[in-house]
Structure formats: structure tokens, C-alpha cells
N, C-alpha and C positions, 0 to 999 in steps of 0.2 A: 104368149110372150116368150121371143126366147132367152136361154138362160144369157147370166150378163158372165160378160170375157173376163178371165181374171189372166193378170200375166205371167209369166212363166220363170223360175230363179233359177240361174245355174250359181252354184259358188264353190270356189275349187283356192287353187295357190298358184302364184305365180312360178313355173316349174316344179318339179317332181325329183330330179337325180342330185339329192345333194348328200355326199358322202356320211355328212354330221347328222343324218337324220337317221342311221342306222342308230337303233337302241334309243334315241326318243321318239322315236315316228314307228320306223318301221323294223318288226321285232329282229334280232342280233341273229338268229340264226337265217331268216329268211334270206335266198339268196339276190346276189344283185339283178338279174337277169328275170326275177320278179316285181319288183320293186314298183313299176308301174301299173301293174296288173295292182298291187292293192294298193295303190293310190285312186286308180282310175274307180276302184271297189269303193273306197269312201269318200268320195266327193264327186258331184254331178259334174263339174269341168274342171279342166288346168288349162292354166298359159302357157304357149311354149313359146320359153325363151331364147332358145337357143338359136332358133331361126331370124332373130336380133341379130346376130354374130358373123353369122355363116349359112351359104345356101345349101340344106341338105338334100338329100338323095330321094326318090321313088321307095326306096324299100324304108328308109325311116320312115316316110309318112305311113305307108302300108302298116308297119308295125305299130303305129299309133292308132292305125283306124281297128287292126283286129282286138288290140287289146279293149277297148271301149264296148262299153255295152250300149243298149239299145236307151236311147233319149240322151245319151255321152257325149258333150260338147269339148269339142278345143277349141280356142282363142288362141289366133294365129300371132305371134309380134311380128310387124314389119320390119323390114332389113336396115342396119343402121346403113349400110350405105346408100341407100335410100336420103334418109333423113338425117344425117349427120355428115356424109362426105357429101352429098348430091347436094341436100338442102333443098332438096323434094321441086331442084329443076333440074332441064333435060335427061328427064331420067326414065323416058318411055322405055326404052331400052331395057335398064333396069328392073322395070316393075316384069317386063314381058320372062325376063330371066328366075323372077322370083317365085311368078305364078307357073314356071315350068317344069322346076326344080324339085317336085312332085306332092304340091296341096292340093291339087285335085285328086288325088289319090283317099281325103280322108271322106270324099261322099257327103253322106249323112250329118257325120262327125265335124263338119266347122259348121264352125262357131265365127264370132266378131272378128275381125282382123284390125290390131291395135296399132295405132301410129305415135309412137312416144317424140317428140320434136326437142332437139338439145335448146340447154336453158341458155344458148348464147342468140341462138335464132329471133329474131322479132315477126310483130307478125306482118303480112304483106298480102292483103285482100287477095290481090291478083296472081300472086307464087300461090296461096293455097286456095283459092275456087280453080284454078287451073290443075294443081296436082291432084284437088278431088275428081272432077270430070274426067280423068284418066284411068280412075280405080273402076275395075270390075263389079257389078251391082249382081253377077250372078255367074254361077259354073260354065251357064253358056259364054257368057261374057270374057272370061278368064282361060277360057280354052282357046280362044279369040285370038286375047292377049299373049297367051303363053307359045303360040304359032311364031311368035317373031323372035322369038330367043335364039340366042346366037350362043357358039363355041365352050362357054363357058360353063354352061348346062351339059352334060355328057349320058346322061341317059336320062333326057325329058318325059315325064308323064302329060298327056295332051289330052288326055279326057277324064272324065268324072265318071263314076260309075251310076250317079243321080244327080237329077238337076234340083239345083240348091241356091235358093237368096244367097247374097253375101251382104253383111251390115261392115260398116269401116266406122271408126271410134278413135278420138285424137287426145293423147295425154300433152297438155300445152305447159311450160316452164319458167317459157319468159314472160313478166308482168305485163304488157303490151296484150296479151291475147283477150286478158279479162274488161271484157267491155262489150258492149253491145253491138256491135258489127260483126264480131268476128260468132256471137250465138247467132247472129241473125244468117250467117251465112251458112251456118253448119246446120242450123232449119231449113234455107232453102232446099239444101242439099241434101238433107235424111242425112247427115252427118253425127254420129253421136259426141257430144263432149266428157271427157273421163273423169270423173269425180272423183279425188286424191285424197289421200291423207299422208303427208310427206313430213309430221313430225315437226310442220311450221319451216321445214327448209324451201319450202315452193310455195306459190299461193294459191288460192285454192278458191273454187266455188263450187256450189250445189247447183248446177244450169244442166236443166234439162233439156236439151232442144232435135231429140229422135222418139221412134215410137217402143225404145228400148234406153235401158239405163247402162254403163258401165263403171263401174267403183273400183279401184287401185288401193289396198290399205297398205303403206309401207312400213306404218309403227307409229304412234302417235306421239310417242317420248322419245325416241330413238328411231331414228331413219335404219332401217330394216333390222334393228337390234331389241326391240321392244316387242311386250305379250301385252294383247290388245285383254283390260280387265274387264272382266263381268257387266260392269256396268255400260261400257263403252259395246259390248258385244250386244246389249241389251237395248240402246240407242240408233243401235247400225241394221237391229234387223229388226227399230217402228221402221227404219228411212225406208226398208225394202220392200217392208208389207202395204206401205201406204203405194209405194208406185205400183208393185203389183194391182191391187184392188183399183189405183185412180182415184176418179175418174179425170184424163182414162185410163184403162191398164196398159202397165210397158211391162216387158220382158227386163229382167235384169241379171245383170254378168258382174259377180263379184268374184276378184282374186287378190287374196292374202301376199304381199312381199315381204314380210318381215322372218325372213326364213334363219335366223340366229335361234340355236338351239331348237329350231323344229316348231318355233311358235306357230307358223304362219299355218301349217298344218293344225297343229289343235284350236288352232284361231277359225279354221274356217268348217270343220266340227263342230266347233259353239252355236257359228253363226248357221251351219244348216241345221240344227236341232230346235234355237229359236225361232226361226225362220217358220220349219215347220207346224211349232208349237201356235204359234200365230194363226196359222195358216185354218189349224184345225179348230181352233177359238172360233176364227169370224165365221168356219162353216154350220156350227153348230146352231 
């Protein structure tokens, strides 16, 4: 018989470069220009947010993928102008610029690509089965993609060093999303839905509808101000173990935002320690 699939946890924070996490995070003397390297050292993934804001460069991705070690995921954020100016139409263009911009540059190293949708958006069957069908499902896909980029990209990355799935993952805001059409849609489509914890300012469900999990924690008292307690770390990683194990097993991508005073960091520590601890229970 063979052995049964257990699935696989990355859990990291949402970004890495925040000034105020020198001397609670990361030690006072260490310098800046490390600062990822031992982020990237204690925790299996990070989200990079940055790429929300602004398209970066060929060599920022490169220096993202050297720093990372071997099983080291990033979860990509997609471009608010994407999702926020565009409103996730006509925006082939856009996407082809995004994937140019040099994420095929991390290989190995991606991870999920996050689609965060603003909480004034409602939802629209047809705007989002149409903007999913556009995304890239793999490096070959997205090399494809990123062929079409125009002007704006100035020194485009156009290949992958290995060929790589891509999973895409939607954090939804506006009340309209949570209903049964729009999980049914994001099933048909291997779509994953991002399970929140927004401190009650967004609403929120546990819907699972991929063959992988993604979780958002921004603070459960305070929207990204709040340290997620003992108890609440201790509830977060039965949710994880159980998806792991199943049946069936999913893969799950957890990242800490509550990054006031460096919680999100030792939030997500906690949670890979019990995580683990779990992990080594059921195999015993």
C-alpha cells in the first residue's frame, strides 16, 4: 500500500523590511542588507508585498531567489493596479507586464500568487471567471505571458530557470463574494479562497475550494496592531494540521500581517513550532 500523502506547510509573514523590527525581530547590530537572509532562515515562506505597489526589477527577484534556501517559498502579491485601478478588467496587458518584471527569475522559489480585491469591488461572475482564465497556471504559461509586455518593463526577465505550477489565491472584502457561486467558481477553476482574520473589520469564512489552503492573519483584536495569543496560535495550527493530514491533504500557505512591534514575526514562530509539534505527535 502506499504511504498516504500528507500536505505540505509553508508559514512565514507577510513582508520582511520593516524598519521597527530591528531589536524585536532582528538583532540591533545585524545589518540591513541581511535582514532577509535571517528572515528567510526562520521561517519556510514570506509574502512579498511590495510587488502590490510597484513592478520590480530582474535583479530584486534574483536576490530573492539567492537568498532562499532549498524548499523556500515566496507568495507573490499581485499588482494593485491590477486589482484596484483595473478592477481585474482589460488588463491582459497588465498582467503580461507583471509576469515580466522578473518573477520568473524566483524558479523553484514561488510560491502562491495572492490577488487581494479592494472592499469597494463587488463580485461579478463574469469580470472574475474571465480575469482567472487569464492567469498563468505555470512558468511555461507566464513566459508566454510576459512575451507581450510593453515599454514599461525595461529590462524584462522572459524565462524561468525551472518549470514550476503556479497556484493563484483571491483575498475577497466585499460582502457579495461570500456565497456559494463565487466558491463554486473558484472550485471550478483550482482557484484558492484566502481565509482571513481581519480583527472583524472584513468578513470572513473558512471555504476551502483548492487542493491547497491559503490563510491571511492580520490581528485578531486589532487590524495589523494585535499579537495573536497562545491560545489563538494553538487553534490556528489544529486548522492546519487537519488540512494537512485531510482527507484530503492540501498544502497550506500561512502569512502573519500584523506586523506592529514585530508580532507578525514571532506570530509566525509560534505557529511553525506548533505546527510542527503536531506534526511529530500524529507521526509517532
Amino acid at each position: 500500500m502506499a504511504p498516504r500523502r500528507e500536505g505540505r506547510a509553508w508559514i512565514g509573514t507577510s513582508g520582511y523590511d520593516y524598519a521597527h523590527w530591528k531589536g524585536a525581530f532582528y538583532p540591533p547590530a545585524l545589518p540591513h542588507r541581511r535582514w532577509l537572509e535571517h528572515a528567510a532562515r526562520a521561517f519556510s515562506s514570506i509574502e512579498l508585498n511590495g510587488t502590490f505597489y510597484s513592478l520590480k526589477t530582474p535583479a530584486s527577484f534574483r536576490r530573492w531567489r539567492e537568498a532562499a534556501r532549498p524548499g523556500f517559498v515566496y507568495a507573490v502579491k499581485g499588482s494593485r493596479f491590477i486589482t484596484h485601478r483595473l478592477k481585474l478588467r482589460g488588463c491582459a496587458q497588465a498582467l503580461a507586464n507583471f509576469y515580466a518584471s522578473g518573477i520568473l527569475e524566483l524558479g523553484r522559489h514561488t510560491g502562491p500568487f495572492l490577488w487581494q480585491l479592494p472592499p469597494q469591488l463587488p463580485f461579478d461572475a463574469a469580470r472574475m471567471e474571465a480575469f482567472i482564465d487569464l492567469l498563468p497556471r505555470s512558468a511555461t504559461e507566464a513566459e508566454a505571458l510576459a512575451a507581450g509586455h510593453d515599454g514599461r518593463v525595461k529590462t524584462p526577465a522572459l524565462t524561468s530557470p525551472v518549470r514550476v505550477r503556479y497556484r493563484h489565491a483571491f483575498e475577497v472584502r466585499h460582502a457579495s463574494y461570500f456565497q456559494p457561486a463565487f466558491y463554486r467558481l473558484l472550485r471550478r477553476r483550482r482557484a484558492g479562497f484566502v481565509i482571513a482574520d481581519s480583527a472583524g473589520r472584513f468578513d470572513s469564512a473558512e471555504e476551502v475550494t483548492a487542493d491547497f489552503v491559503y490563510v491571511r492573519l492580520h490581528g485578531s483584536q486589532v487590524l495589523y496592531g494585535s499579537a495573536y495569543q497562545p491560545h489563538e496560535l494553538d487553534a490556528w495550527a489544529r486548522r492546519v494540521a487537519g488540512w494537512l493530514g485531510g482527507p484530503p491533504a492540501r498544502d497550506v500557505y500561512v502569512y502573519f500581517d500584523n506586523d506592529h512591534r514585530a508580532y507578525a514575526a514571532h506570530d509566525a514562530l509560534g505557529l511553525l513550532a506548533r505546527v510542527g509539534a503536531l506534526q511529530r505527535a500524529a507521526a509517532m
